[in-house]
N, CA, C and O of each residue as an XYZ file, in Angstrom:
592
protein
N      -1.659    -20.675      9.044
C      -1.839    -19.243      8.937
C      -0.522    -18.548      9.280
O       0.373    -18.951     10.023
N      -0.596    -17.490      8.622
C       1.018    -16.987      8.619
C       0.704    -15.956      9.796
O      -0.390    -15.504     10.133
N       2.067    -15.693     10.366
C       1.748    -14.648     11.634
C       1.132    -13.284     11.348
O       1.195    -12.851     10.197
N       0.561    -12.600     12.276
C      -0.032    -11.706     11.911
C       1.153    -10.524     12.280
O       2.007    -10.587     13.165
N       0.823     -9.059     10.965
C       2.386     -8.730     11.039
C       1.483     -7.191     11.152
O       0.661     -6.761     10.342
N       2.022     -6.460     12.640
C       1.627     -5.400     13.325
C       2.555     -3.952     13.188
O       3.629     -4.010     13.786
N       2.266     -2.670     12.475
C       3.206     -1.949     12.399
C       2.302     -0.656     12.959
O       1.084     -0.827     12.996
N       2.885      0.727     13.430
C       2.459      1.650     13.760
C       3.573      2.826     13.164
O       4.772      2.618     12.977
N       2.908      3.995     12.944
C       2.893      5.025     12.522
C       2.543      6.243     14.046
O       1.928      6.084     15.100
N       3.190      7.249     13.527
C       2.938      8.236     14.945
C       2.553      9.099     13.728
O       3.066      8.988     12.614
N       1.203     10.322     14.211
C       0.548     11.044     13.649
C       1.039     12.736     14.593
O       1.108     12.842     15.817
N       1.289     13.763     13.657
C       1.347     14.764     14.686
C       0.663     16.130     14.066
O       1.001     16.842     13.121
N      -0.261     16.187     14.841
C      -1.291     17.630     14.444
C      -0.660     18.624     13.634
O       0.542     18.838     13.793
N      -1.224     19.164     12.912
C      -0.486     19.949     11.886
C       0.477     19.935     11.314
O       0.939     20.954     10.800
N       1.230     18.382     11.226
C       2.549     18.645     10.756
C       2.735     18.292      9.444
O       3.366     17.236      9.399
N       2.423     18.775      8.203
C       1.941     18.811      6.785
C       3.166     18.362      6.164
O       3.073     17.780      5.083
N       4.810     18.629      6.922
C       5.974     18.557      6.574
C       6.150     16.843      6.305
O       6.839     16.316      5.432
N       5.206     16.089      7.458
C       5.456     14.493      6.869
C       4.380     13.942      6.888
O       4.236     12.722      6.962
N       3.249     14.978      6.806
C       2.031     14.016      6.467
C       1.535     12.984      5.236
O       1.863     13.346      4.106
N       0.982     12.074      5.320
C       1.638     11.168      4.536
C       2.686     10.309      4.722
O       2.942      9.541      3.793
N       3.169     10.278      5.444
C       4.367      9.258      5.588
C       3.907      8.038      6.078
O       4.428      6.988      5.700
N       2.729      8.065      7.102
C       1.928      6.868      8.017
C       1.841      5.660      6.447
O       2.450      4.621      6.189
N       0.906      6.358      5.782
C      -0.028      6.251      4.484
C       1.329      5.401      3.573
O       1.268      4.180      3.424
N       2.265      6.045      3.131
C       3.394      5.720      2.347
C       4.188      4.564      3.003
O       4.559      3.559      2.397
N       4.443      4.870      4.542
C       4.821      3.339      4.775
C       4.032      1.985      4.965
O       4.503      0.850      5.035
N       2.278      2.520      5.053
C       2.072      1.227      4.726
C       1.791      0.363      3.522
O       1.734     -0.864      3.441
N       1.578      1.584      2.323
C       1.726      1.475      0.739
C       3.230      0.452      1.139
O       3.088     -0.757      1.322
N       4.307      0.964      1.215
C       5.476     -0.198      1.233
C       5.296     -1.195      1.449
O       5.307     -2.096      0.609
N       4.995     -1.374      3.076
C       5.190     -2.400      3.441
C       3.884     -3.651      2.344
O       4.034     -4.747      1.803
N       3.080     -2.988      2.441
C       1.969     -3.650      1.342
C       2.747     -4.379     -0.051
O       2.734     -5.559     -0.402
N       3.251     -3.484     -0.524
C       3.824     -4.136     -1.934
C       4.826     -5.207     -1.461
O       4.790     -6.328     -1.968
N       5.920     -4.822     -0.290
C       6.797     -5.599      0.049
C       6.209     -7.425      0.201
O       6.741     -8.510     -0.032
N       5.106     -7.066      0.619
C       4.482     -8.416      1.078
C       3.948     -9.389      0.133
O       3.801    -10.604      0.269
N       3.600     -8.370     -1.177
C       2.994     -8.920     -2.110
C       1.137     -8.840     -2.359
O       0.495     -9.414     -3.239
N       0.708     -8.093     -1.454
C      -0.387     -7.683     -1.978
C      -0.980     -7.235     -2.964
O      -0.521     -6.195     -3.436
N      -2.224     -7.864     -3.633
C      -2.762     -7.618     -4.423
C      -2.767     -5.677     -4.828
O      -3.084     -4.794     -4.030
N      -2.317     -5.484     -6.274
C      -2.112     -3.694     -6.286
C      -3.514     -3.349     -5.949
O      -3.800     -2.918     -4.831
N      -4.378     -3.522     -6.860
C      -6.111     -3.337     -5.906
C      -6.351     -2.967     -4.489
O      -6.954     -1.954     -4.135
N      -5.994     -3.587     -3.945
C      -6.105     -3.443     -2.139
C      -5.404     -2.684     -2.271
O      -5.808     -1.577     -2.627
N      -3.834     -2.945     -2.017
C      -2.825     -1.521     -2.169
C      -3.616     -0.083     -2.741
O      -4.003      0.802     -1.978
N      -3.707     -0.061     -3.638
C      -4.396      1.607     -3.737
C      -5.798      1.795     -2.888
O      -6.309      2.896     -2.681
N      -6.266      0.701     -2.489
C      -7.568      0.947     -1.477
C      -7.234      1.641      0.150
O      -7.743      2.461      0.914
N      -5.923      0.633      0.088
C      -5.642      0.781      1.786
C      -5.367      2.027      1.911
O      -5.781      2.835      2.742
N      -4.256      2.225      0.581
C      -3.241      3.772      1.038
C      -4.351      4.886      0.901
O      -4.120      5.828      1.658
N      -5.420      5.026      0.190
C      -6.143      5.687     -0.386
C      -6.771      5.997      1.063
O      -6.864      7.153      1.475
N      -7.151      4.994      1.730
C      -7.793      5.118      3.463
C      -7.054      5.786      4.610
O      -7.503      6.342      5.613
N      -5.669      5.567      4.161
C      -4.470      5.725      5.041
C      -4.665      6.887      5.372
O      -4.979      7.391      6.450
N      -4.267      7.698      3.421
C      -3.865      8.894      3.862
C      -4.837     10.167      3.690
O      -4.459     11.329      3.538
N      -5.976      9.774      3.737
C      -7.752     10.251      4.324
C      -7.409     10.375      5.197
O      -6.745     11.386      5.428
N      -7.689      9.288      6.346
C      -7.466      8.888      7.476
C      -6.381     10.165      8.250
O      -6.650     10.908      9.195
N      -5.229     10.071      7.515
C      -3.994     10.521      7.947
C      -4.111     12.128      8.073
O      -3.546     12.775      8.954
N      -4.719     12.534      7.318
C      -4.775     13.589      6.889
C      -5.838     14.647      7.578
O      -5.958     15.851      7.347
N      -6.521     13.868      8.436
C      -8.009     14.178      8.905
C      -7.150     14.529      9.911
O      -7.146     15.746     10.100
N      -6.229     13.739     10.816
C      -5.765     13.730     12.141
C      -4.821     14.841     12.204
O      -4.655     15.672     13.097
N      -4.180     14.680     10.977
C      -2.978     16.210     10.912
C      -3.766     17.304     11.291
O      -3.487     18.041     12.238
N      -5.248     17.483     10.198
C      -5.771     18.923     10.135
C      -6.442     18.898     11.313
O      -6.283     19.884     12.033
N      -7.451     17.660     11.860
C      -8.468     18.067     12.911
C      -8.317     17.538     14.193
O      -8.858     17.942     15.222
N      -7.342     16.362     14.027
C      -6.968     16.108     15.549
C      -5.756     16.462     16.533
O      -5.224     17.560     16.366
N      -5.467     15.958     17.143
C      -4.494     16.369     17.792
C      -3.557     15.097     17.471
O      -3.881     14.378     16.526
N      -2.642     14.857     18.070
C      -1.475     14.150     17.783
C      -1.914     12.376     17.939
O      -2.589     11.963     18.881
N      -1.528     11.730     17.134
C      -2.433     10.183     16.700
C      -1.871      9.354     16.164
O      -1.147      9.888     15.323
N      -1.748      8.101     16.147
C      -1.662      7.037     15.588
C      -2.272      6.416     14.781
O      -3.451      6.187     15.051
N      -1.653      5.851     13.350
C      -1.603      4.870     12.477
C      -1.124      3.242     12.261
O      -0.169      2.849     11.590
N      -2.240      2.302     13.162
C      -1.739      1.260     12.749
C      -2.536      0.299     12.173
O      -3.749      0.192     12.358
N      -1.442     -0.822     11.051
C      -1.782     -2.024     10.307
C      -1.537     -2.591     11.095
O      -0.763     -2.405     12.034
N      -2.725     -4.073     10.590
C      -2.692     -5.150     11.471
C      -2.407     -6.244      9.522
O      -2.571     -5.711      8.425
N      -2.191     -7.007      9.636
C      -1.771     -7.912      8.556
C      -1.884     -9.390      8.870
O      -1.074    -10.077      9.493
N      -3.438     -9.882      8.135
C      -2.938    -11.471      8.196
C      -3.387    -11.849      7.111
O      -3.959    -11.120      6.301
N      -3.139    -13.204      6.970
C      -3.872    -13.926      5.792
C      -5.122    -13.462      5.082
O      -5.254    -13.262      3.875
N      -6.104    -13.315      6.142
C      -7.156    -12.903      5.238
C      -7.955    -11.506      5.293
O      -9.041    -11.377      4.728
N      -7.431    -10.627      5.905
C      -7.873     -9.177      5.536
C      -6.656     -8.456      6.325
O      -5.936     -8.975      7.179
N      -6.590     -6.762      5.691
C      -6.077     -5.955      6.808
C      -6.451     -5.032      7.519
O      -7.077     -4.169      6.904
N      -6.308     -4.854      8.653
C      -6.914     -3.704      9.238
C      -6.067     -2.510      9.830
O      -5.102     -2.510     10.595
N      -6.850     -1.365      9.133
C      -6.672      0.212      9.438
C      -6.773      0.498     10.750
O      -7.901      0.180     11.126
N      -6.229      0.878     11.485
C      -6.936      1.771     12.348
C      -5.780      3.350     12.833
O      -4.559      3.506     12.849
N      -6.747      4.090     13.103
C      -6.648      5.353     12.741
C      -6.901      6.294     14.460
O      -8.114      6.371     14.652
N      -6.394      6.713     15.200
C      -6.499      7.128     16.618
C      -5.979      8.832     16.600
O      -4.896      9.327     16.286
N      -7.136      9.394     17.035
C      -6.101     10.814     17.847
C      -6.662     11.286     18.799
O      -7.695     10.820     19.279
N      -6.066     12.276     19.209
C      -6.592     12.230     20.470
C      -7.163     14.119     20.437
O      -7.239     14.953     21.339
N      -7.428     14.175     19.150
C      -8.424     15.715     19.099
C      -9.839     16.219     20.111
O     -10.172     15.926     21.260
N     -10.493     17.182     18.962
C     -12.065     17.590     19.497
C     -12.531     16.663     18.997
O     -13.614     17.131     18.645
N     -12.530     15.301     18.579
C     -13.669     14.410     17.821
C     -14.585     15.400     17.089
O     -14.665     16.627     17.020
N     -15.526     13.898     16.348
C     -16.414     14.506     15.550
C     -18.006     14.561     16.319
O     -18.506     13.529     16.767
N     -18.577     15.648     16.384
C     -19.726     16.070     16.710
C     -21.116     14.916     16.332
O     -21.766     14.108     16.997
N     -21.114     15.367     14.919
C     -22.374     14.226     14.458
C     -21.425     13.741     13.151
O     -20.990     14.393     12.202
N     -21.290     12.298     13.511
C     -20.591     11.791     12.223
C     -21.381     11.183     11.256
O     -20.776     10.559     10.384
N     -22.874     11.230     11.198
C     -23.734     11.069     10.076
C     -23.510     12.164      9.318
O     -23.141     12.008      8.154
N     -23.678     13.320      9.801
C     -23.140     14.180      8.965
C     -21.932     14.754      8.388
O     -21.927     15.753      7.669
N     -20.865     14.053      8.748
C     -19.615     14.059      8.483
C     -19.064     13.058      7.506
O     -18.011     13.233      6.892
N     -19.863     11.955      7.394
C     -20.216     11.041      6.195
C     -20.662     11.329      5.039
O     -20.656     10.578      4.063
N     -21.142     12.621      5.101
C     -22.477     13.492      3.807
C     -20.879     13.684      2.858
O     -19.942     14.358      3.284
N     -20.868     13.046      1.734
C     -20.006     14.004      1.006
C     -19.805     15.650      0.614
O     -20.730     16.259      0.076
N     -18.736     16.198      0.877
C     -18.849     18.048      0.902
C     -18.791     18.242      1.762
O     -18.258     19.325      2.002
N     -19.273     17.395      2.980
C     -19.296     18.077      4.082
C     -18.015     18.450      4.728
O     -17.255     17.482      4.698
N     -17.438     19.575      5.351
C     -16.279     19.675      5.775
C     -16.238     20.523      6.982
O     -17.096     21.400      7.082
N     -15.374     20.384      7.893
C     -15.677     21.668      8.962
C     -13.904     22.110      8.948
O     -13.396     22.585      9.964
N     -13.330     21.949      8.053
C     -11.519     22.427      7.828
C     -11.545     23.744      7.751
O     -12.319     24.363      7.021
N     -10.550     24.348      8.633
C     -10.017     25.778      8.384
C     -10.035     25.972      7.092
O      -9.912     25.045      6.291
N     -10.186     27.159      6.767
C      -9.814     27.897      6.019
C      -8.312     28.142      5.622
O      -8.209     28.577      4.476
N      -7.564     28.034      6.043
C      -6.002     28.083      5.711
C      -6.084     26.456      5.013
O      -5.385     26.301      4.011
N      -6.812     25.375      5.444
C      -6.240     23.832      4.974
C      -7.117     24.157      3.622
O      -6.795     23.495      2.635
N      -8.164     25.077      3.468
C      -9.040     24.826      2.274
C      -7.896     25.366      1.492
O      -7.581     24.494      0.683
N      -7.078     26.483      1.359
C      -6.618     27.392      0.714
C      -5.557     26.514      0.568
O      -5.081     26.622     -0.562
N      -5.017     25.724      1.222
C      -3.989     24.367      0.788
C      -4.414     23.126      0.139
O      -3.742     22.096      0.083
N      -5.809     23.341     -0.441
C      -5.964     22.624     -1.460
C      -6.824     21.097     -0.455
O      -7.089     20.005     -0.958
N      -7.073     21.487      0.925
C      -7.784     20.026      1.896
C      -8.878     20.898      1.981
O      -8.987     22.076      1.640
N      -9.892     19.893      2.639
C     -10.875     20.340      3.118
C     -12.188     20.157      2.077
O     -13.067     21.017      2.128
N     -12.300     19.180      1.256
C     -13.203     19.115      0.112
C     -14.308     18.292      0.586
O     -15.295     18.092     -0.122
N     -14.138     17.657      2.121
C     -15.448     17.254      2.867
C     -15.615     15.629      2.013
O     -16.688     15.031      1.926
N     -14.437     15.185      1.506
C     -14.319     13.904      1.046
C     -13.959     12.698      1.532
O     -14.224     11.570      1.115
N     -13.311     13.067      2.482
C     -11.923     11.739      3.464
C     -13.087     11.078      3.808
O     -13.502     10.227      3.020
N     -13.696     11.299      4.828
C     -14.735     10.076      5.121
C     -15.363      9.414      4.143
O     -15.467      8.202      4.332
N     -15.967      9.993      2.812
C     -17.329      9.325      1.933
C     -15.633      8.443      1.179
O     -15.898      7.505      0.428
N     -14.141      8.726      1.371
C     -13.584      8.302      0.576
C     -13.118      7.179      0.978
O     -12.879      6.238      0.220
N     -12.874      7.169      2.707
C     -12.421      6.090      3.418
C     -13.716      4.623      3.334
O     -13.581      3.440      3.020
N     -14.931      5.449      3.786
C     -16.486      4.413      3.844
C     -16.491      3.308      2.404
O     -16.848      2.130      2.378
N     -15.854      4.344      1.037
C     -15.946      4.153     -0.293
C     -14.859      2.471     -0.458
O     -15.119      1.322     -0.813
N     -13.990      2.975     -0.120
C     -12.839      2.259     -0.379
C     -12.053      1.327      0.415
O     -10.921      0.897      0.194
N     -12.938      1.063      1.485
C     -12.454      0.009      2.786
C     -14.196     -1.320      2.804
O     -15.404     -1.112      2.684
N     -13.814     -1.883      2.901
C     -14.713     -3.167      2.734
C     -16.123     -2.794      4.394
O     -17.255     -3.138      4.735
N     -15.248     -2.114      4.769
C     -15.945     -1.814      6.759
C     -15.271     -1.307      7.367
O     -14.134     -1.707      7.615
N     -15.850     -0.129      7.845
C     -15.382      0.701      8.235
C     -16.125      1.182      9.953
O     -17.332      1.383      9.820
N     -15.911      1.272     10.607
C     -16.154      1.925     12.013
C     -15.721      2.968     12.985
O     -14.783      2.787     13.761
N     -16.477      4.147     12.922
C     -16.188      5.083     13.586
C     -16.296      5.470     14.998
O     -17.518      5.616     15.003
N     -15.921      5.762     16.267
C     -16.115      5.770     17.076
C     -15.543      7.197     17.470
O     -14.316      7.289     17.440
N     -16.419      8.557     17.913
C     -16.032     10.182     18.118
C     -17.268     10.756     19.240
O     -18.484     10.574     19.298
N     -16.410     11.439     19.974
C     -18.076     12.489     20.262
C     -16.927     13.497     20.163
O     -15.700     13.400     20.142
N     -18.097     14.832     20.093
C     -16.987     16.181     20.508
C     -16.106     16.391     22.029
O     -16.447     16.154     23.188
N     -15.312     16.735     21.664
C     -14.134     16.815     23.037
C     -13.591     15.562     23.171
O     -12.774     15.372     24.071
N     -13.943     14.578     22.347
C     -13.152     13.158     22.786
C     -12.373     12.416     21.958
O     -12.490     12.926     20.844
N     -11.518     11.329     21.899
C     -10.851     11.391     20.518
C     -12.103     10.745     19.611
O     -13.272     10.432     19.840
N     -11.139     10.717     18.366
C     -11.665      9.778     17.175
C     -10.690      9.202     16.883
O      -9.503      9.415     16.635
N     -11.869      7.879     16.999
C     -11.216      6.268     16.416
C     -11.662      5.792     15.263
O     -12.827      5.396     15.279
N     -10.813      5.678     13.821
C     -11.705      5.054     12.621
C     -11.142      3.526     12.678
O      -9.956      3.679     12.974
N     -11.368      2.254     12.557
C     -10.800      1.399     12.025
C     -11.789      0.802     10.622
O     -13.000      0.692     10.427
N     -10.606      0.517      9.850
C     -10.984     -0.126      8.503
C     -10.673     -1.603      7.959
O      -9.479     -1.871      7.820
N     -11.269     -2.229      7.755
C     -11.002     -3.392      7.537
C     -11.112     -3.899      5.486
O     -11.996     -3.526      4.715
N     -10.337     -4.479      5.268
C     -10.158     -4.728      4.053
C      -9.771     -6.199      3.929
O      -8.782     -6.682      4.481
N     -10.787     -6.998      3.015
C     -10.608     -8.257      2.831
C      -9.625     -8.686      1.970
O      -9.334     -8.108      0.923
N      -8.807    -10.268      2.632
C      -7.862    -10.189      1.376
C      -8.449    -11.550      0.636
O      -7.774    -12.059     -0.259
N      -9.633    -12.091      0.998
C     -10.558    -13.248      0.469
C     -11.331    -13.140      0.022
O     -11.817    -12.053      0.331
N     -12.323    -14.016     -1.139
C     -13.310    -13.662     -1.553
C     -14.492    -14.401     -0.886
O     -14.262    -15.254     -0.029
N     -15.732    -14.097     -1.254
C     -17.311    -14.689     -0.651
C     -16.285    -16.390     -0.729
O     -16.317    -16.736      0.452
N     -15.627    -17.284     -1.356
C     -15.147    -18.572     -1.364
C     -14.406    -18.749     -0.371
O     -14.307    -19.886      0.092
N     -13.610    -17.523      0.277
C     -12.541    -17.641      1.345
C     -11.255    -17.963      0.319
O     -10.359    -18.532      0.943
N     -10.848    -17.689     -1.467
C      -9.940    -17.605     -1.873
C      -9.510    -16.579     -1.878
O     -10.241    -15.637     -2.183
N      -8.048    -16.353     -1.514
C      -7.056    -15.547     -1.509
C      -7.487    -14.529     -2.482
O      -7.892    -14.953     -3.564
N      -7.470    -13.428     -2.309
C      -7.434    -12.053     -3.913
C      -5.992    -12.120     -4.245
O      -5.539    -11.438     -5.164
């Protein structure tokens, strides 16, 4: 088994100027490695959901990949108001984004039904006033345990 290869990203509340960047460097490092493009548009697609949630609703947070042989994992940290009831924050549409992020084109109440959609497993961990933790996991094997 090849070593497992650990990178982090720093997340900072409202800062729209490099949001996306978490998301984009792990799109890189992904292709660099040779990952299947499939996964690649799954992961980044989670990333920068993920990424994007923490800019608008959390407070300042972390983005890190974990990388091994046979899956990778997301995980996603800030240290905001968390989410209240995240069954209902799962409802597609659902959104609780300012009004200034709607008028910037966020806030379509999608990131979660998009992250749940497009990550193999996904786990949320929020109450209100506390952070939120998403991690995502994405297989890089099939039901055989062959490589994708």
């Amino acid at each position: 088994m090849k070593p497992v290869v650990n990178k982090s990203y720093m997340i900072k509340k409202k800062d729209f100027l490099h949001a996306g960047t978490a998301s984009i460097g792990v799109k890189n490092l992904l292709k660099s490695m040779g990952i299947d493009p499939q996964i690649i548009r799954r992961v980044a697609v989670c990333g920068y959901e993920g990424e994007m949630n923490a800019v608008m609703h959390g407070g300042d947070g972390l983005l890190s990949v974990e990388i091994s042989d046979d899956e990778i994992i997301v995980n996603i940290s800030d240290n905001g108001p968390g989410i209240e009831d995240i069954d209902m924050a799962m409802q597609k549409g659902f959104s609780t984004a300012a009004k200034e992020y709607r008028e910037m084109g966020f806030g379509a109440g999608m990131g979660l039904p998009n992250m749940e959609k497009n990550s193999d497993q996904i786990e949320i961990t929020s109450e209100k006033y506390k952070e939120t933790k998403v991690r995502m996991i994405f297989s890089l094997t099939n039901e055989k345990g062959d490589k994708i």
